[in-house]
C-alpha positions in Angstrom: 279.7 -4.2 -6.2 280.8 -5.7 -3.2 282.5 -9.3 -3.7 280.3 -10.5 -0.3 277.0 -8.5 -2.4 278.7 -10.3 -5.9 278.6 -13.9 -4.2 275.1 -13.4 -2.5 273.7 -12.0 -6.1 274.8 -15.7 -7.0 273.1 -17.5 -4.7 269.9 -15.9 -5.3 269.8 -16.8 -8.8 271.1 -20.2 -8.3 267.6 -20.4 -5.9 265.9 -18.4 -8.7 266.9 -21.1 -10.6 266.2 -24.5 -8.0 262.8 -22.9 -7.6 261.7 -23.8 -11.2 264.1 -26.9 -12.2 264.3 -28.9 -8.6 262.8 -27.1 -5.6 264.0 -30.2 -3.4 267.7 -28.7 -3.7 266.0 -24.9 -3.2 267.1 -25.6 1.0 270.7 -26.9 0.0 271.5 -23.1 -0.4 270.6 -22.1 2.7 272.1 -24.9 4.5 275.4 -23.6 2.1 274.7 -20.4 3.7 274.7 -21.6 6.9 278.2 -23.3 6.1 279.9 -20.3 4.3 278.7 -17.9 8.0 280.7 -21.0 9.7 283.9 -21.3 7.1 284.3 -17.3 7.3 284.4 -17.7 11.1 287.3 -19.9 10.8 288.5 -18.0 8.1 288.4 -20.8 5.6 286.8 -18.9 3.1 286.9 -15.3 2.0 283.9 -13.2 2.0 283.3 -13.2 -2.0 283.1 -16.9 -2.0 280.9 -19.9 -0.9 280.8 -23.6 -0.7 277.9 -23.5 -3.0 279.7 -22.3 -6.2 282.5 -24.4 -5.6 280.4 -27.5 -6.5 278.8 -28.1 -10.4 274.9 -27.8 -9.9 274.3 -29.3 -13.4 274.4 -33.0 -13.2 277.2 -33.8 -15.0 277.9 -37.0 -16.8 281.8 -37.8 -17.8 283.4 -40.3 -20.1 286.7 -42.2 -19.7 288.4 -44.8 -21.3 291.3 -46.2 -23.0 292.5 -45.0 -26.3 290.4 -45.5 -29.4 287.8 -47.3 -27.1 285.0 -45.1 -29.1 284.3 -42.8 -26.3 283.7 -39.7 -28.8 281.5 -42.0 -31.3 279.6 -43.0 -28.4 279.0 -38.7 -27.6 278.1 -38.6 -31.1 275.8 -41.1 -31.4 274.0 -39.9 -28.2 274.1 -36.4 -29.3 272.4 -36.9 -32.6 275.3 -35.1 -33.5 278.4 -35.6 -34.9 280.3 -33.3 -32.5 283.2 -34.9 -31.7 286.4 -35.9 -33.7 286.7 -40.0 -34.3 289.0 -41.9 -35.4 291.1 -45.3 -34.3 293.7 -43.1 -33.3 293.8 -41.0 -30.7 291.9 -37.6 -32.3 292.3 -35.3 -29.4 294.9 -34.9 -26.2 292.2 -32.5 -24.0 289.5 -32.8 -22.2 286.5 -31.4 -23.4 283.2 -30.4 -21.4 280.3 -30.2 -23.9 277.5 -28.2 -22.7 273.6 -27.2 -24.5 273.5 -24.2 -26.5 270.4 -22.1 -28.0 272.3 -21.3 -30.8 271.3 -24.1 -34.2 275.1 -24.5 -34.6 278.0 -26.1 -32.7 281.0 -24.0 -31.3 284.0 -24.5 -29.4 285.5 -22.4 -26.9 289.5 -22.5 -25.6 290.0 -23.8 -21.9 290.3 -20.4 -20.2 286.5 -20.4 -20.6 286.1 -23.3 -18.3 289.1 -22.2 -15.7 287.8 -18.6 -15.1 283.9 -19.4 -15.0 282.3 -20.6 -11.7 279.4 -22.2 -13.3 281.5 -25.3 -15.3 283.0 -27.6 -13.6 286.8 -27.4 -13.4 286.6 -23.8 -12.3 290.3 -22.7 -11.7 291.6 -26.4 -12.3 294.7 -24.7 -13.6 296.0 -23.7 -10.2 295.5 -27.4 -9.4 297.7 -28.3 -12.8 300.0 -25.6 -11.3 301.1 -27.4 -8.1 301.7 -30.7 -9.2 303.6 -29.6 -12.7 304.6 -26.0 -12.6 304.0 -23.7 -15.4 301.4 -25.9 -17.3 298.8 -24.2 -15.0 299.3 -21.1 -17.8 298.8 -23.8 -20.8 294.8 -24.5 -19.4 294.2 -24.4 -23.1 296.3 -27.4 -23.7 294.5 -29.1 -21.2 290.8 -27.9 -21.3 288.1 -27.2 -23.6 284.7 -26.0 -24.0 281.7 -27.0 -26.8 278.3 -26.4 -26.9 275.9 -27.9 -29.0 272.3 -27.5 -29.8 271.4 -31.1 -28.6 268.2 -31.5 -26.9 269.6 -34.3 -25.1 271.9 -32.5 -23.2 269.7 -29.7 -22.5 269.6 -29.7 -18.6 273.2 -32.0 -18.3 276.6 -31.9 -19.2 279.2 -34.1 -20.4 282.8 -34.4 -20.2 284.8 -36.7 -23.3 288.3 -37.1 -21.9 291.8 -38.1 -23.7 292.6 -41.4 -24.3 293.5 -43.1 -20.7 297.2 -44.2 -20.9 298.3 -44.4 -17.4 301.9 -45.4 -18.2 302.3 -42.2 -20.7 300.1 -40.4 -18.5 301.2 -36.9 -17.5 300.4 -36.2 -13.8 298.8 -32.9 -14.7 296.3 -35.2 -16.8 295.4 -37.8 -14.4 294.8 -34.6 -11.4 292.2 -33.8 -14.1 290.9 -37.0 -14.3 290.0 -37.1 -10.3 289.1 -33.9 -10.5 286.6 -34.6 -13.1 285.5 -38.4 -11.2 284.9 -36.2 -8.2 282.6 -33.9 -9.2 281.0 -36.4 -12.1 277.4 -38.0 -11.3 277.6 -40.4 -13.5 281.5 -42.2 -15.0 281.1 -44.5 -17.9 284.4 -46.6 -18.2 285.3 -47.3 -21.8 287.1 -50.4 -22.8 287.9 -51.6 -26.2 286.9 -55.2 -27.5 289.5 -54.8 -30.2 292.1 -55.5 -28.1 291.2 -58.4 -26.1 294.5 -58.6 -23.9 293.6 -56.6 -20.6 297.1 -57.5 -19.0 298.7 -55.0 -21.2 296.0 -52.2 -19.7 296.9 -52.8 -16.2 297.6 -49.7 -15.3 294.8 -48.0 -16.7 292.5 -50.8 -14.9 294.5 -49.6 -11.6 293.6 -46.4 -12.3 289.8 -46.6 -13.5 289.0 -49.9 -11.6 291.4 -50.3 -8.4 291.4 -46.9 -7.1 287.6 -46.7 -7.7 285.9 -49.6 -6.3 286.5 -48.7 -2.9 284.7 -44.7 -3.3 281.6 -44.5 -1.4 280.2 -43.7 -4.5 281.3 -46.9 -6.5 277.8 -47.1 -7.9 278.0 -44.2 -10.4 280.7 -46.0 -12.5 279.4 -47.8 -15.0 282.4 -50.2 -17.1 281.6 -50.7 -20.6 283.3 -52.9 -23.2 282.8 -51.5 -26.5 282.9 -52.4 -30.2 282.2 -55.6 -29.4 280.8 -56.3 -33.2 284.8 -56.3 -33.9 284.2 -60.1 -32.4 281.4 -61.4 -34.5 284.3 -62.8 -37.4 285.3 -65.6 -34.7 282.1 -65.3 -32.7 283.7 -65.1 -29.6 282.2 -62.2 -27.5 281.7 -64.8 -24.7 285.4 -65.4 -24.5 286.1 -61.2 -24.8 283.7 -60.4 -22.3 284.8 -63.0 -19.9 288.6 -62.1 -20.3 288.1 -58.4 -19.1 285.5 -59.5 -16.6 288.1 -61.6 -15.1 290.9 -58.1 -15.5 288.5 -56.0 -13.8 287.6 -59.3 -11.2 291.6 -59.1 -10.3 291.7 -55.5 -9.8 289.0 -56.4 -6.7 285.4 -55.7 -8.7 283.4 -58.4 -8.0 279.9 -57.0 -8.1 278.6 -54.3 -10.4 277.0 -53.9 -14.0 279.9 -54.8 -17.1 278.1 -53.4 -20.1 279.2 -54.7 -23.8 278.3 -52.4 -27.2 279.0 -50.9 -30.0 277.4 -48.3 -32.3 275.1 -48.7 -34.5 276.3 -45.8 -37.1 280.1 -47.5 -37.0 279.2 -50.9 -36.8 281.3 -53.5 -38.5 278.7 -55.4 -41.0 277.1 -59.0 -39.5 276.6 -61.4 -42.8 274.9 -64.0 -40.7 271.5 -62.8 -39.5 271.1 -64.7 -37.1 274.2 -63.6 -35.4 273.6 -59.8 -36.2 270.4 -60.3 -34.2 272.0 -61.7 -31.5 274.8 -58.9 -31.0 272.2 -56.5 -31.6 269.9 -57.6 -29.2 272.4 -57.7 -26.8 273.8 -54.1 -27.8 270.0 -52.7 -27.7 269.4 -53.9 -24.1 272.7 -52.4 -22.5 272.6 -49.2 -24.5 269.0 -48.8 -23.4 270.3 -49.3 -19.7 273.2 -47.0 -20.5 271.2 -44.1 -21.7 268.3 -44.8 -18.8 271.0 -43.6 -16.3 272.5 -40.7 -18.2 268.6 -39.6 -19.2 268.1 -40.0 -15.0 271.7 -38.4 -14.0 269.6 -35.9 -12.3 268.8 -38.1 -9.1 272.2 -38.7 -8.7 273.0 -34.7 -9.0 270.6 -34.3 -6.4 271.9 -36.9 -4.0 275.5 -35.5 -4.8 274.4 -31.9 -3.7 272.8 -33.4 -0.6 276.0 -35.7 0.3 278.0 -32.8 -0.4 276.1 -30.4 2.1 276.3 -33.4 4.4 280.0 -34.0 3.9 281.1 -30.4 3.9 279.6 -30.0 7.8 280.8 -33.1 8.9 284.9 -32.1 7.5 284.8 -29.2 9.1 283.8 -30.5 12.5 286.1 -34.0 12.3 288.5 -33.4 10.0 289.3 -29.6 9.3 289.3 -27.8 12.6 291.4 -30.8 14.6 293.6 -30.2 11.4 293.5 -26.6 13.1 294.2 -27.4 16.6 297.1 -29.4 15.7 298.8 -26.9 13.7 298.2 -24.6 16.6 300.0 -26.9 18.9 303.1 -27.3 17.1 303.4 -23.6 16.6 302.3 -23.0 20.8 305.2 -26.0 21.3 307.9 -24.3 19.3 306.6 -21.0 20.4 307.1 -21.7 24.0 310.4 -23.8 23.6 311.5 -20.6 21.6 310.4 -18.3 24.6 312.1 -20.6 27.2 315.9 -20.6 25.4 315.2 -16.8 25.0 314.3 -16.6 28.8 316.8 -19.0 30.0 319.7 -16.9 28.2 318.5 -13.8 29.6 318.6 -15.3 33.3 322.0 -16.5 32.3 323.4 -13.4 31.1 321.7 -11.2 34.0 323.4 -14.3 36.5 326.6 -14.0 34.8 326.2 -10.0 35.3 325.8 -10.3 39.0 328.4 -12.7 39.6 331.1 -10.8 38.3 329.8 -7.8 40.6 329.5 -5.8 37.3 325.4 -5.3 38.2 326.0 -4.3 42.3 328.5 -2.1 41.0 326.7 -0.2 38.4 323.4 0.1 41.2 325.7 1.6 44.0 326.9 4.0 41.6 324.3 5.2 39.6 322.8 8.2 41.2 319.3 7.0 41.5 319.4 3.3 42.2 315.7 2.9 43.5 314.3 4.6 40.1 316.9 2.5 38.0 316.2 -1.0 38.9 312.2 -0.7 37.6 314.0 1.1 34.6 315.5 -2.3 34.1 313.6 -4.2 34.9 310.7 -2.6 32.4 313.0 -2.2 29.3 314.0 -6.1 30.3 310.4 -7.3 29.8 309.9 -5.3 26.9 312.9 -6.7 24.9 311.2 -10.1 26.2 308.0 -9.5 24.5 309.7 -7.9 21.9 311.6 -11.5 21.5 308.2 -13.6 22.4 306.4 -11.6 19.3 309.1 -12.1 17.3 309.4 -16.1 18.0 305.6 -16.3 17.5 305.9 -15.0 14.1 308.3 -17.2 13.0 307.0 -20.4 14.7 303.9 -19.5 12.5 305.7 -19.3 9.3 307.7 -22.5 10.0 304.2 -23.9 10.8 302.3 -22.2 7.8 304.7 -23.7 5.2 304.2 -27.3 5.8 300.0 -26.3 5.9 299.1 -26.5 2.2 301.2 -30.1 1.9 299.7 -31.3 4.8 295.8 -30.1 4.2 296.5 -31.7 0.3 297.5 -35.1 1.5 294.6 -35.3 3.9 292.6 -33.6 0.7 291.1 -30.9 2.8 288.8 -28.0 1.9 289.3 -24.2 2.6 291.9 -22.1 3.3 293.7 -23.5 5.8 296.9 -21.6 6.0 294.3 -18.4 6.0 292.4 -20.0 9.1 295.9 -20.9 10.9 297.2 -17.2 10.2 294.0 -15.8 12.1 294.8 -17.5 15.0 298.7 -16.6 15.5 297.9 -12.8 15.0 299.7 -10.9 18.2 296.6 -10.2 20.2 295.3 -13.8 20.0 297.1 -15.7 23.3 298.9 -19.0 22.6 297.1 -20.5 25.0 293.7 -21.0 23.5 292.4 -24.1 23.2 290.1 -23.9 20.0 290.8 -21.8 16.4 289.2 -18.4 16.4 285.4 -18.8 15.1 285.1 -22.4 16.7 282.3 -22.0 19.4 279.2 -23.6 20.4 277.0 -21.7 17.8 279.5 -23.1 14.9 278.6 -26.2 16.6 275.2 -25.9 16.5 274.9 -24.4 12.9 276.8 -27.2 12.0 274.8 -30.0 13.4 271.8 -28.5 12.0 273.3 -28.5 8.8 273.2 -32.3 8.8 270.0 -32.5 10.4 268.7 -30.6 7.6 270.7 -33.1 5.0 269.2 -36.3 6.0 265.8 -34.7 5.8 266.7 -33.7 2.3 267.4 -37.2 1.6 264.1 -38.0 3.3 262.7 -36.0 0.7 264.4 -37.1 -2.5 263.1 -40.6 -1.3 259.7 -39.5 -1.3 259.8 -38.2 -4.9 261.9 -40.4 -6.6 260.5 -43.9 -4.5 257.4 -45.3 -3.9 257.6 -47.9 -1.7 254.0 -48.3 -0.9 253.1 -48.7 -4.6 250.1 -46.2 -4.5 250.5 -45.5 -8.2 251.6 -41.3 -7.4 254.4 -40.5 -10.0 257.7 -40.7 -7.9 259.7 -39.7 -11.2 262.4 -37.3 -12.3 260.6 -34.3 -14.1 262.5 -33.2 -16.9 264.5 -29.5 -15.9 262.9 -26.6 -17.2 266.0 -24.6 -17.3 268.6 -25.2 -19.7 272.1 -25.4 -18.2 272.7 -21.9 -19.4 271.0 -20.3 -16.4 271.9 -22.3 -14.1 274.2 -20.9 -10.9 274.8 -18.1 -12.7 
């Protein structure tokens, strides 16, 4: 099969699929389509591959936190299932992306499963691993793995249980995983532990989780959650706990947004005074209720995030990626011409130099055909200047081409960029053209229809999950028909 007839088998059953579990998202793939015919234009992507499978279509739900801050007994106790490993000590150094499963048993699979499928999220995260610590990008299973359960609650959803967050121990591999994973997440729940009521000692890992996400257009899927708070029911403090982090978190810039404070049932430290027990479990009860509400509803965020994405994906290529283009292609036209003119210059030099010294009038009035030998000259002269003007293109495009992928990574942009810059250096392309090759007024127009098409999405994910007017039609999220399994296949 064709890789082009390999991706566009894809994206019909990823419709296949949209047209039973969410047919609001069915026209995201076209508009997809509309980008990929756009991104092989400018050579940003290859034929056998598409903006659509490079996003997770599941909604996807991931969990974070600081070490021993009952992240994995949290999974369990929303599971039903005692899936994960527990413990007060840190039980497991990977990340692990646990999925539904027909099957009536659990089952774990190494990381490689995750790194060379497409349909999971951190699809080929090991070439990511690769370029900021080489040679870990061949340890995936170090980093990565996959479990899959026969949970009904996570039938339609998946969820990702990270390693302990310690930013000063952190290895850098691990925290490009973590924003990997924040990125494509719909929903982050923050996981602090009440045990350990001094959040000046975590201030990295509230720089990390809290500082560098408050300012994210989409600051409202984190959710920050101080757990195990029935470790404070002995000094009956919880007011003073809760109001110490608040004011941690308040420092690192969050002033607005919901601070939720549990612990589980199942591992619960034993309340002798019922009328404190009551308390802290009425209090746990309401912001686990809240907590679960937005996991159970993760999938209006996923459809907002494959909207946004469609949305986003048009406008960086228009704003952000092909200007990225155009200036790459003026610093290799600058050093392209700069090489030409020292080339030409010591030609002229050499020729003047020639004549001077009589050496050129002398060979003419000898040679025995003068008025056939000058053109001669004159034609192989031009040749070994384009010869020379060829030769200085190329290498001005390699100087340019290495710096691409540092450059495109710091301004965190999409495609292949040093693919696109290559088709527009090739030898029968002038210098002088003012836009990359595949930028025209019909990219332009695909393009803004794209987000034309995006904010009528939006338009109507607002009809079906709001009802402003209050006419009693049911504006909520139907539960998925499909499991994850078939999904994007």
């Amino acid at each position: 099969m064709h890789p082009s007839d390999a991706i566009e088998q894809r994206l019909k059953n990823l419709e296949a699929h949209l047209e039973q579990e969410n047919p609001v998202l069915l026209g995201t793939v076209q508009s997809f389509r509309a980008l990929d015919r756009v991104a092989y234009g400018l050579g940003l992507l290859d034929k056998d591959q598409s903006y659509a499978t490079q996003i997770p279509w599941w909604p996807l739900i991931s969990v974070l936190g600081t070490f021993s801050a009952g992240k994995s007994t949290f999974i369990n106790h929303f599971l039903g299932n005692k899936l994960q490993r527990t413990g007060n000590q840190a039980v497991d150094d990977r990340f692990t992306v646990i999925c539904y499963s027909r099957e009536s048993t659990d089952h774990a699979l190494p990381g490689v499963a995750l790194d060379s499928d497409p349909r999971f999220p951190l699809y080929q995260i090991s070439k990511d691993i690769e370029l900021v610590s080489e040679g870990e990008g061949e340890r995936i299973d170090t980093y990565l793995q996959l479990k899959a359960s026969p949970s009904e609650r996570l039938r339609g959803r998946i969820l990702i249980d990270s390693p302990g967050f310690d930013a000063d121990a952190q290895r850098t591999a691990t925290l490009r995983i973590t924003d990997h994973i924040i990125d494509l997440s719909d929903l982050v729940l923050v996981f602090f532990d009440a045990r350990h009521p001094e959040p000046g000692a975590m201030r990295d890992t509230l720089q990390h989780l809290v500082a560098d996400t408050i300012s994210r257009p989409d600051a409202g899927k984190f959710l920050y959650i101080l757990n195990q708070l029935d470790t404070t029911a002995r000094e009956d403090n919880p007011e003073d706990v809760v109001a110490a982090w608040q004011r941690a978190i308040g420092e690192e810039g969050l002033t607005a947004g919901r601070f939720y404070t549990i612990y589980n049932p199942d591992a619960a430290t034993f309340i002798e005074d019922a009328a404190k027990r009551a308390r802290y479990e009425e209090k746990r009860d309401q912001d686990l209720e809240e907590i679960h509400h937005r996991m159970h509803k993760v999938e209006v965020e996923r459809a907002y995030r494959i909207v946004s994405a469609v949305d986003r994906t048009a406008k960086d290529i228009e704003e952000r990626t092909v200007p990225f283009l155009q200036r790459a292609l003026d610093r290799w036209r600058k050093r392209t011409l700069w090489g030409d003119g020292i080339v030409l210059g010591l030609v002229l030099i050499a020729l003047l130099a020639w004549i001077i010294r009589g050496d050129g009038l002398a060979f003419l009035q000898n040679a025995t055909d003068p008025f056939w030998l000058l053109p001669t000259l004159i034609a192989v002269v031009l040749a070994l200047l384009l010869a020379a003007h060829l030769g200085i293109r190329s290498l001005a495009a390699k100087s340019v081409a290495r710096s691409l992928p540092a450059r495109a990574e710091k301004e965190d942009l999409r495609g292949n960029l040093t693919a696109a810059f290559a088709r527009n250096t090739r030898c029968w392309r002038t210098i002088f053209a003012r836009t990359p090759a595949g930028w025209s007024s019909s990219a332009k127009r695909r393009l803004h229809k794209v987000r034309q098409d995006a904010d009528l999405y939006v338009q109507t994910l607002n009809d079906r999950f709001t009802n402003p007017s209050g006419d009693g039609l049911d504006s909520d999220l139907a539960t998925p028909r499909a499991s994850t399994e078939s999904a994007g296949n």
